[in-house]
Every structure is written in C-alpha cells, then in structure tokens.
PAFIGU-936583 format. One record per residue (C-alpha): residue number from 1; residue in one letter; x, y, z. Coordinates in nm, 2 decimals, m for minus. Last residue first. Layout:
<sites>
site k: NUM | r: A | u: X | v: Y | w: Z
...
</sites>
This chain:
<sites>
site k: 250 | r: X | u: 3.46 | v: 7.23 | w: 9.13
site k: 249 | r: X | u: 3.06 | v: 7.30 | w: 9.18
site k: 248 | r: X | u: 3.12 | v: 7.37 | w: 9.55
site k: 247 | r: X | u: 3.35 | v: 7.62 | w: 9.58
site k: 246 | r: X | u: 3.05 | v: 7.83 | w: 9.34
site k: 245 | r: X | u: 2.83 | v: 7.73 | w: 9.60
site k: 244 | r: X | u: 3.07 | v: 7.83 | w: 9.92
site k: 243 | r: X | u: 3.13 | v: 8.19 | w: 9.68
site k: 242 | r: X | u: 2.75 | v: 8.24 | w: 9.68
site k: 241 | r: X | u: 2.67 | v: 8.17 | w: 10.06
site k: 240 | r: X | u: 2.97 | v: 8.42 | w: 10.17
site k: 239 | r: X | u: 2.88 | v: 8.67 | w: 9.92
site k: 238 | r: X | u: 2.76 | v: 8.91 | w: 10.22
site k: 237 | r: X | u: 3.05 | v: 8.77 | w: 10.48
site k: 236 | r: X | u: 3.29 | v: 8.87 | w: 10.20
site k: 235 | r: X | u: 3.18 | v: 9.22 | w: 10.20
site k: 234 | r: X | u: 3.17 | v: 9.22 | w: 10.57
site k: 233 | r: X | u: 3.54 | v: 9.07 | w: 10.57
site k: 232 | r: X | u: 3.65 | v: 9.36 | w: 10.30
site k: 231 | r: X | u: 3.44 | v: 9.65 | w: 10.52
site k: 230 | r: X | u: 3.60 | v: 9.56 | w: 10.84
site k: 229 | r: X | u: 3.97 | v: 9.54 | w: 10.69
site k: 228 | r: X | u: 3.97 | v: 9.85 | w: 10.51
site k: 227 | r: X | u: 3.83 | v: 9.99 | w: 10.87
site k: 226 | r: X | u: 4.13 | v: 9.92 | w: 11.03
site k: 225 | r: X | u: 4.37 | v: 10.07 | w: 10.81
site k: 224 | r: X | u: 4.54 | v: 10.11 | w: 10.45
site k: 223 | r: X | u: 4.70 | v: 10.43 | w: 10.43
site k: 222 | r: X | u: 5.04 | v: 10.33 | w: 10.38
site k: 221 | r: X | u: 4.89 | v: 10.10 | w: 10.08
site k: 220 | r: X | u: 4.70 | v: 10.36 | w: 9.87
site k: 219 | r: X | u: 4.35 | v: 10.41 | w: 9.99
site k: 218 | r: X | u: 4.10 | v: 10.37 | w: 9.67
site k: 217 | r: X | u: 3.97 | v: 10.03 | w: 9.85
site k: 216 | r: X | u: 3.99 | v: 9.71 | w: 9.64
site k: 215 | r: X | u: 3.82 | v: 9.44 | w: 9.75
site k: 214 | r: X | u: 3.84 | v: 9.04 | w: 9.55
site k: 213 | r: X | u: 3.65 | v: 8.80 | w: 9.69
site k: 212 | r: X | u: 3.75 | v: 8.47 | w: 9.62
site k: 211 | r: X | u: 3.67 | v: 8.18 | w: 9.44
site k: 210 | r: X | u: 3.91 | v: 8.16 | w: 9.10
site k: 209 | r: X | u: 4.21 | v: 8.29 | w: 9.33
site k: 208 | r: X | u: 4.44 | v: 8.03 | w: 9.38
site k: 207 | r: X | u: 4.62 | v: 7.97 | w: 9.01
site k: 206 | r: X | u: 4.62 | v: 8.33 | w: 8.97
site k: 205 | r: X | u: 4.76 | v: 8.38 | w: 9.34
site k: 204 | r: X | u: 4.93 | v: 8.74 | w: 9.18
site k: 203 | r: X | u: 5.02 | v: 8.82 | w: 8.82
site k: 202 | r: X | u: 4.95 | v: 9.20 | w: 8.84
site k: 201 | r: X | u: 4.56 | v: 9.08 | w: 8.95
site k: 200 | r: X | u: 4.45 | v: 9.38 | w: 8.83
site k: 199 | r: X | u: 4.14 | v: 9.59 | w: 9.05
site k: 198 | r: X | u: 4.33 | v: 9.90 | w: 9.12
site k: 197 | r: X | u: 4.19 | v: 10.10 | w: 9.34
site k: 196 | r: X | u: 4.51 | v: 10.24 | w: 9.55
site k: 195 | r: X | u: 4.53 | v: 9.87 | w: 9.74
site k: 194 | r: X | u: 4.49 | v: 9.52 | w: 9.68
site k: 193 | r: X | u: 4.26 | v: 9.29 | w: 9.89
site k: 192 | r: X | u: 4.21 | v: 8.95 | w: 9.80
site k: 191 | r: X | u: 3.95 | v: 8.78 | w: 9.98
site k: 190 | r: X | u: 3.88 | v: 8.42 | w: 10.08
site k: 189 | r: X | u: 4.24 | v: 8.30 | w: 9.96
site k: 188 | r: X | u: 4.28 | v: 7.93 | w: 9.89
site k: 187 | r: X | u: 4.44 | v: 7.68 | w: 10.16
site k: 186 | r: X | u: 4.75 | v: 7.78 | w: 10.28
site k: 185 | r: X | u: 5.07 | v: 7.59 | w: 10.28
site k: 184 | r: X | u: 5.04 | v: 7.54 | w: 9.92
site k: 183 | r: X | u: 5.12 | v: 7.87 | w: 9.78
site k: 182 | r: X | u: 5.46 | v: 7.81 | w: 9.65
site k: 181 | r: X | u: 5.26 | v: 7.51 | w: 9.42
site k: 180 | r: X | u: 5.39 | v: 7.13 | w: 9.45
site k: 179 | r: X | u: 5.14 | v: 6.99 | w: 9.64
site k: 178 | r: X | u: 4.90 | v: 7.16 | w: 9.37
site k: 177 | r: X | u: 5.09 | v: 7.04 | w: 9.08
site k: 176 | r: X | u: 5.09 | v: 6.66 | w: 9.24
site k: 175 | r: X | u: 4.69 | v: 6.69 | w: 9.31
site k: 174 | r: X | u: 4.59 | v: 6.84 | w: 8.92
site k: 173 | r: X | u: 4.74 | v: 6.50 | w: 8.80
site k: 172 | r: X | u: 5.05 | v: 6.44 | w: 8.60
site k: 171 | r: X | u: 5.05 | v: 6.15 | w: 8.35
site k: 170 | r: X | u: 5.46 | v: 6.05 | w: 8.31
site k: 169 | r: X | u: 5.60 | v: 5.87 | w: 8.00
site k: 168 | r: X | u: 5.84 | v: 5.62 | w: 8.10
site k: 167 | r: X | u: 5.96 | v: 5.52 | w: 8.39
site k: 166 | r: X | u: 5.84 | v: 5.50 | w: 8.70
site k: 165 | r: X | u: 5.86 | v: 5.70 | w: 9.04
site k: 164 | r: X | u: 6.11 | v: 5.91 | w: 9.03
site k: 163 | r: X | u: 5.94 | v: 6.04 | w: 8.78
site k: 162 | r: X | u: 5.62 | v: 6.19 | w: 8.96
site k: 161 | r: X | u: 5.90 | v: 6.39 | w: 9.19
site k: 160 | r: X | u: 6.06 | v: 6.52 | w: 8.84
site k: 159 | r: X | u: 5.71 | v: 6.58 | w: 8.72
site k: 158 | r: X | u: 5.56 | v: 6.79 | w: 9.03
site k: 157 | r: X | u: 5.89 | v: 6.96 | w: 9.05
site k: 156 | r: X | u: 5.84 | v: 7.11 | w: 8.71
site k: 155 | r: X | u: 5.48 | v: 7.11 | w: 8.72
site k: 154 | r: X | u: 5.52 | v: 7.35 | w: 9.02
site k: 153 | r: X | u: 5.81 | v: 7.56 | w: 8.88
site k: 152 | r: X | u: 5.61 | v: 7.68 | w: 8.58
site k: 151 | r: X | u: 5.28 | v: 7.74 | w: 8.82
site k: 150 | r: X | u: 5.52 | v: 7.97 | w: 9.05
site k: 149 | r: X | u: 5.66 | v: 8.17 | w: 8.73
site k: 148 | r: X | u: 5.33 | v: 8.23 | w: 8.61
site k: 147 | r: X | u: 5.23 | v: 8.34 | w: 8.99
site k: 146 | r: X | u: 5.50 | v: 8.56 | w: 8.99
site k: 145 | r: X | u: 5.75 | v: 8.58 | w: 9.26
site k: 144 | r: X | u: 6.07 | v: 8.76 | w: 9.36
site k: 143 | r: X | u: 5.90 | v: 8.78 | w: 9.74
site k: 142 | r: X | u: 5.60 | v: 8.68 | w: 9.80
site k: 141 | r: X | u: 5.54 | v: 8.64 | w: 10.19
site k: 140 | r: X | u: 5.33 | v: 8.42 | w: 10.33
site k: 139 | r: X | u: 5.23 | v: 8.45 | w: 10.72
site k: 138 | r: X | u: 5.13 | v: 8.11 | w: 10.91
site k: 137 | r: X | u: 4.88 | v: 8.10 | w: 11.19
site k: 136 | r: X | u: 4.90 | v: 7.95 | w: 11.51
site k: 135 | r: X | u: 5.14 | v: 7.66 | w: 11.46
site k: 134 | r: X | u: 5.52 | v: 7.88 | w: 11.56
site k: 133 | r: X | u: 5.80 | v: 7.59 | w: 11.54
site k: 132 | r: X | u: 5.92 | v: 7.69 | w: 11.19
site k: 131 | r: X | u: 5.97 | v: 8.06 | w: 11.30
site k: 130 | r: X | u: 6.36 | v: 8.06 | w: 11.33
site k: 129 | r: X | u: 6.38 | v: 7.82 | w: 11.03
site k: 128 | r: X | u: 6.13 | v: 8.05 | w: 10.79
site k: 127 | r: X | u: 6.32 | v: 8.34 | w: 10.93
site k: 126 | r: X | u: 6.68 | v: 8.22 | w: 10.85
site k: 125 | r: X | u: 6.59 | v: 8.10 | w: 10.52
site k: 124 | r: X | u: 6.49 | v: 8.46 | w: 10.43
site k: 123 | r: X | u: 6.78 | v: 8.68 | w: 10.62
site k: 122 | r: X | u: 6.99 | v: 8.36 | w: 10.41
site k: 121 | r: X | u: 6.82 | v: 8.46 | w: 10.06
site k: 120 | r: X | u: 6.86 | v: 8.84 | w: 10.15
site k: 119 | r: X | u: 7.18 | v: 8.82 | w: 10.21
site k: 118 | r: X | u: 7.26 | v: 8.63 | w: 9.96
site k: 117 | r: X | u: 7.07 | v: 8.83 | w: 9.66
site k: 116 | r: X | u: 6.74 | v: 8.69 | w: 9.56
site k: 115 | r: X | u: 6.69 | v: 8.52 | w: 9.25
site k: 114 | r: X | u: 6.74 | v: 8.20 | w: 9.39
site k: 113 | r: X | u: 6.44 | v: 8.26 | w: 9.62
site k: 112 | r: X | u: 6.20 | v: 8.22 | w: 9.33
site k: 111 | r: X | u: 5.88 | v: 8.26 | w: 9.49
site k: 110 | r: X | u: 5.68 | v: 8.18 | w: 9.82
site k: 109 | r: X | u: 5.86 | v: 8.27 | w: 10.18
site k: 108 | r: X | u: 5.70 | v: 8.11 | w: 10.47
site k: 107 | r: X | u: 5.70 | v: 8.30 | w: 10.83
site k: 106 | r: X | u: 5.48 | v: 8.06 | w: 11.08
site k: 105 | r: X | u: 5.35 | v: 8.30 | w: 11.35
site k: 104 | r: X | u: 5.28 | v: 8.24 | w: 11.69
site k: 103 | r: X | u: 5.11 | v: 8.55 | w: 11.78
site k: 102 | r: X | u: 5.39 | v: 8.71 | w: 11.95
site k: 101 | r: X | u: 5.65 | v: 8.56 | w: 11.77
site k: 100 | r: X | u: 5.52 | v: 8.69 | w: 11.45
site k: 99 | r: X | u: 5.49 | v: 9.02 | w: 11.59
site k: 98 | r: X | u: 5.86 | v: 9.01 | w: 11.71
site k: 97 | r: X | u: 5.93 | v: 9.00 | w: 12.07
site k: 96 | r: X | u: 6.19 | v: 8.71 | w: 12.06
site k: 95 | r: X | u: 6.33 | v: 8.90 | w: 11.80
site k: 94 | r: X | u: 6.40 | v: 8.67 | w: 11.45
site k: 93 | r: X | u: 6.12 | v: 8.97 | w: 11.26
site k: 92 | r: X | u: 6.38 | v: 9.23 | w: 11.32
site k: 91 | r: X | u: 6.63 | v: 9.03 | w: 11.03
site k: 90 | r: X | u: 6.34 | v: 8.97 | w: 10.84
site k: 89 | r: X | u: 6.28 | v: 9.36 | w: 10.79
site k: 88 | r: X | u: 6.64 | v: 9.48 | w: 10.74
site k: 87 | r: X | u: 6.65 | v: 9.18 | w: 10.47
site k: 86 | r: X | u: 6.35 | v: 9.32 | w: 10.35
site k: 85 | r: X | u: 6.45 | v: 9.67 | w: 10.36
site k: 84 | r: X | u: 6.81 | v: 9.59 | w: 10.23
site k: 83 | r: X | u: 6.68 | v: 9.41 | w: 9.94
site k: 82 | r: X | u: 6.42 | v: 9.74 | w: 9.87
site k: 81 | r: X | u: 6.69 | v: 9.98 | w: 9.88
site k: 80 | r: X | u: 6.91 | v: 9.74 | w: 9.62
site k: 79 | r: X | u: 6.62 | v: 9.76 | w: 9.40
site k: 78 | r: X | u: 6.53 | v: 10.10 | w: 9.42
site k: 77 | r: X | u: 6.91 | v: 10.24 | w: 9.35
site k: 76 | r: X | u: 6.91 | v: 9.96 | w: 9.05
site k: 75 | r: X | u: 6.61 | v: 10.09 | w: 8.85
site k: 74 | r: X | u: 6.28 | v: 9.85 | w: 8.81
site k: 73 | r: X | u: 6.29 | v: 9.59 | w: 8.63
site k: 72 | r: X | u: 6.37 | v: 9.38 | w: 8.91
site k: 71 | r: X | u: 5.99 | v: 9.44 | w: 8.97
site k: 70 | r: X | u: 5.90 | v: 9.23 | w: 8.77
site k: 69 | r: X | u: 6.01 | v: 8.94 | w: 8.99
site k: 68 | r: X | u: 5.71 | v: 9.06 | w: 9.21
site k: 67 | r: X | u: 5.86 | v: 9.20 | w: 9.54
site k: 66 | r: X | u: 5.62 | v: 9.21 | w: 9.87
site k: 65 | r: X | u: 5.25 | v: 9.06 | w: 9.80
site k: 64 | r: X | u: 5.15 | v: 9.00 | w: 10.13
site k: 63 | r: X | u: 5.00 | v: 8.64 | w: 10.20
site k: 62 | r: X | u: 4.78 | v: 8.60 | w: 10.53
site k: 61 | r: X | u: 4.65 | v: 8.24 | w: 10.68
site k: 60 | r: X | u: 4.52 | v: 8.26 | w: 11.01
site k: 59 | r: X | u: 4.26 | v: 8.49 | w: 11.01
site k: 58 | r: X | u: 4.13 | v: 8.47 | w: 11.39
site k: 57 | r: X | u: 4.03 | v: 8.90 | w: 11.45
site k: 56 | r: X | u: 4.31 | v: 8.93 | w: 11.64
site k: 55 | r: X | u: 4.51 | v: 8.81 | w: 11.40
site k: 54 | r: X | u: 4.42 | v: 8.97 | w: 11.11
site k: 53 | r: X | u: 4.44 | v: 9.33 | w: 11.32
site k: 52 | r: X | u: 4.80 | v: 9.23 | w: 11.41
site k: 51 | r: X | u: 4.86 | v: 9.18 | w: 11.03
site k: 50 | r: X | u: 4.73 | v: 9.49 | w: 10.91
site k: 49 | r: X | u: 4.94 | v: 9.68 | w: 11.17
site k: 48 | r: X | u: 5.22 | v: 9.53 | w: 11.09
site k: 47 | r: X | u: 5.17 | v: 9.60 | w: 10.68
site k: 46 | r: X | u: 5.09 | v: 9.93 | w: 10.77
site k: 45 | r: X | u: 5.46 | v: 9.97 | w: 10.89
site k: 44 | r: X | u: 5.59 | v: 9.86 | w: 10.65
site k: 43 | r: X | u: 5.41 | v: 10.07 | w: 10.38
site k: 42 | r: X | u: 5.60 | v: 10.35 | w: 10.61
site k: 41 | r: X | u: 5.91 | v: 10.18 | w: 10.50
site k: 40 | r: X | u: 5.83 | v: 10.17 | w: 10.18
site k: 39 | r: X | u: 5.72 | v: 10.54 | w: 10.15
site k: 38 | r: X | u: 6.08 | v: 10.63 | w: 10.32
site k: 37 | r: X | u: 6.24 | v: 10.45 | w: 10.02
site k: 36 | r: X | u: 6.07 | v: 10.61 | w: 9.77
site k: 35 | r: X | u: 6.14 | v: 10.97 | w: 9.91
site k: 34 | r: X | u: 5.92 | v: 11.22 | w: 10.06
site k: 33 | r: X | u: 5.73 | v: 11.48 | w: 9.93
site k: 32 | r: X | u: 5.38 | v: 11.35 | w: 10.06
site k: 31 | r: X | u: 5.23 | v: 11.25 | w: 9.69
site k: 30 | r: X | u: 5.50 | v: 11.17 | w: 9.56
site k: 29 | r: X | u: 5.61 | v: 10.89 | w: 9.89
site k: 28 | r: X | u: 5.21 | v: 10.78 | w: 9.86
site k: 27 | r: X | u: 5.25 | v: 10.68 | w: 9.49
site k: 26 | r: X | u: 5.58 | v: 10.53 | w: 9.57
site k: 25 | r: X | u: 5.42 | v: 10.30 | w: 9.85
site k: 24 | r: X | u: 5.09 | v: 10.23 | w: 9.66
site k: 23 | r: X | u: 5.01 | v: 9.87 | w: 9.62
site k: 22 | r: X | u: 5.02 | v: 9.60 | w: 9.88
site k: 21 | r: X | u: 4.85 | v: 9.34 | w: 9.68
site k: 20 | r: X | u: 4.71 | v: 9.18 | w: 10.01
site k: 19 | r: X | u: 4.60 | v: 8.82 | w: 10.01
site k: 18 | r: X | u: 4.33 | v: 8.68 | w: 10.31
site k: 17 | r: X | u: 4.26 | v: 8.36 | w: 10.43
site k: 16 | r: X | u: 4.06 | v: 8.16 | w: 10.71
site k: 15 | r: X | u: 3.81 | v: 8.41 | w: 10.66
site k: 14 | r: X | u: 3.58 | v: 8.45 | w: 10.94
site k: 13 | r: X | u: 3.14 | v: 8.35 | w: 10.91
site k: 12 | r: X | u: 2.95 | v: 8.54 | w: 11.10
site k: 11 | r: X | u: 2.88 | v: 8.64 | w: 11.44
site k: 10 | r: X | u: 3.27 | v: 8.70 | w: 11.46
site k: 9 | r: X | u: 3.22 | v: 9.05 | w: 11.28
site k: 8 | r: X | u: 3.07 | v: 9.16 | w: 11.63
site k: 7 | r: X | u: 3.33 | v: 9.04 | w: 11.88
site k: 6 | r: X | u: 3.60 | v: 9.19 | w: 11.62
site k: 5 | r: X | u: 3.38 | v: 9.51 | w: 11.63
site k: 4 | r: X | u: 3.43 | v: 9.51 | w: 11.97
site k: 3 | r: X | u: 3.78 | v: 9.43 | w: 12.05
site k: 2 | r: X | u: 3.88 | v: 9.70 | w: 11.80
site k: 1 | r: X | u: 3.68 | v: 9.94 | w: 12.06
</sites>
C-alpha cells in the first residue's frame, strides 16, 4: 500500500529535503507513564521509520534535529542518558545491515562536536568515516547545535580560510559563509516538519529556512507516522509554484 501512494505523490514534484524538529519524547514518556529515557528511545524508533519512508519515497537529503546545545541545560541524569543513547545509536548504525547502509546513506554530524563527550565525539566521527563511501542520500544529524552558534562558527572559518589568502583587511562574501555553514552538504530544506504543534523554529536551519514549508502536525514525535509524511509533501506540492517564485526573487 506504502508503494502506492509513493507511486502517486511521485506525479508531482519530491522534496529533495526535509528537517524534522523531533519534538515530544518527554511529553509522550508523561503522558504513557513511562520514563524519559524509554520515550527517547521510542522517538528512536520513529525516527527509523521516518527515514525509511523518506527514502522510499526519493528524499535524499534529511536533517533530524537530535541535541540542541540548550539542551545541556537540562539536568545531569538526562544528559548523560541521552549521550549514551546517541552513542548507543551510532554505534548500531556502523552494522553492515544498518538502515543507512541499506539505502546508502551518508551520516554527517552538524554542530559543535567539541562539546560532546569522547565517546560520543569518536561513536560520531566513527559513523561519518564508516559511512563516507555511501552517495545515495546523506542523513544530517544536529547534535550540540544551534543555528546561532553554527552561523558564528561559519564566518569564523570563512575569515580565517579568506585570510590565508591576503593580508590586510578581509571582505567576506555570502559564498565563503555558506561553504562554511554545518548545513552545507544539503541544499536548503523544502519542508520543515516539527512535531507536538509547535510552530518555533527553537533555533533550528535559521540561516536555511527563509523558503520552505514549514508543517506542524499536533502528533508528538513517537507518534509521528506515515501519513505525517503524506500530508507535509502534499502540502508542499500545493505551494510548490509559490515557494520556486519566491526562490527565485533572491
């Protein structure tokens, strides 16, 4: 049946990119009795199953939204449970028979991976060098990011590499921040999706996201599904002509 409305939605035009704020998981761990950490892991679990759907459908650009640096704010037993479900997490994505390996899958980690705890930072390195060979689509996960903190780092690196270069004053052009952005192994994002129907941006892609479509279903993250994903690519397929003119005008 999937196969179906795939075959269908492929009548029009595909996004080559779509973002997910993947909001929710401790909302949905109260709201079934469970614990914090058990609602991440079921948000995990989504996440794979959003993904495969992407894929199949021909998306090949997705970014999740997985740790903000914000949310080291957070308190110190939920931290360290999340680092150890993400480096849990990247650890089973290096299987041969991993979804990313599956659909040839190019793992790229955007933020500031110095933040991240050892273990994590190596799981992470690990991945993006284990997967560096896979061309069909490529999967970007935020992790310790903000996009504030992303542009910051971009005209950072942009100016040292600009200096190298001359001496002098530098003039930086909108190209060389760009190049230098987290995010700049995928074009723009067609539509944004974040979860639990909340329509803030919580410092995500702002640099990225002045054309796209942003959707933003009631379901909290865990119970994100197929349909979610139907109803955001029809949505975008209806603005399609507007957000290609307002593309345009740049």
């Amino acid at each position: 049946m999937r196969n179906c409305f795939f075959y269908v939605l492929s009548a029009g035009p595909i996004p080559d990119h779509i973002a997910f704020i993947m909001d929710g998981n401790r909302r949905y761990a109260k709201k079934h009795n469970v614990n914090e950490s058990a609602g991440h892991r079921i948000g995990y679990r989504a996440l794979i199953s959003m993904l495969r759907y992407c894929y199949e459908l021909g998306i090949k650009y997705v970014t999740v939204y997985a740790f903000s640096i914000d949310n080291f704010k957070r308190g110190p037993e939920e931290v360290e449970s999340l680092m150890e479900l993400l480096e849990e997490k990247m650890e089973s994505l290096l299987k041969q028979d991993s979804i990313v390996n599956q659909y040839g899958v190019r793992v790229h980690f955007a933020g500031d991976l110095n933040l991240l705890n050892k273990p994590v930072h190596t799981a992470a390195q690990r991945l993006m060098e284990s997967t560096s060979v896979n061309k069909k689509a490529v999967l970007s996960v935020c992790i310790a990011y903000t996009s504030t903190n992303e542009i910051v780092r971009a005209v950072q690196n942009a100016y040292e590499d600009r200096s190298e270069f001359g001496k002098g004053k530098c003039s930086l052009r909108l190209v060389d921040i760009e190049r230098s952005l987290d995010l700049s192994v995928a074009p723009d994002p067609d539509i944004i999706i974040r979860t639990s129907g909340e329509t803030r941006m919580s410092n995500f892609l702002l640099w990225q996201s002045a054309r796209c479509l942003l959707y933003s279903p009631s379901a909290l993250w865990p119970e994100i599904g197929f349909w979610h994903l139907v109803w955001a690519v029809l949505e975008f397929q209806k603005m399609h002509s507007y957000l290609e003119k307002k593309k345009k005008q740049v």
